[in-house]
C-alpha positions, 0 to 999 in steps of 0.5 A: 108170771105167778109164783107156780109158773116161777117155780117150774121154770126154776125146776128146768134151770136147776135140773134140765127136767122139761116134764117138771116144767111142763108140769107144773105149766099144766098144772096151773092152767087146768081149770080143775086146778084153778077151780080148786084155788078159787074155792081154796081147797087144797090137794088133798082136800080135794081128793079126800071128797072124791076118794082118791089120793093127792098125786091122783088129783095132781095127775088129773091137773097135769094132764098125766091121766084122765079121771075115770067116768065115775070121777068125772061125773063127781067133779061135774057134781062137786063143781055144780057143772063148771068142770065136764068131761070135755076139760079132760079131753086133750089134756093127757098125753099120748104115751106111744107117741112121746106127746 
């Protein structure tokens, strides 16, 4: 278990909040998270290339929200084809539905 998956299961003990469990979960699954890590680029980093803040990009990795097509098409760019609008489909959650 790594340190990240660690640290949000410690958040749910300590607070009983699943979200920041599930979160920070996500977060370390996505591949855009993980292409990141490989390329040691933090948040911010990342989010100066494409114009955007840190909490967008953490939004992103979460499964929060979707990149726009603009942004999608610069992360296929930047990620020289590894990350493709098809890692984003399935990963936002589907706020009618409490999903």
């Amino acid at each position: 278990m790594s340190t990240l998956n660690t640290t949000g299961c410690v958040i749910f003990l300590l607070t009983r909040d699943y979200q920041s469990c599930r979160d920070v979960f996500m977060t370390v699954n996505h591949p855009l998270y993980i292409w990141r890590k490989k390329n040691r680029m933090t948040r911010l980093e990342l989010a100066k290339k494409l114009d955007v803040s840190s909490m967008t990009i953490y939004r992103w990795e979460s499964g929060q929200v979707m990149p726009s097509p603009e942004h999608v098409g610069a992360i296929y760019r930047m990620t020289t084809g590894k990350i493709d609008a098809n890692v984003f489909f399935g990963t936002v959650k589907n706020e009618k539905k409490g999903v």
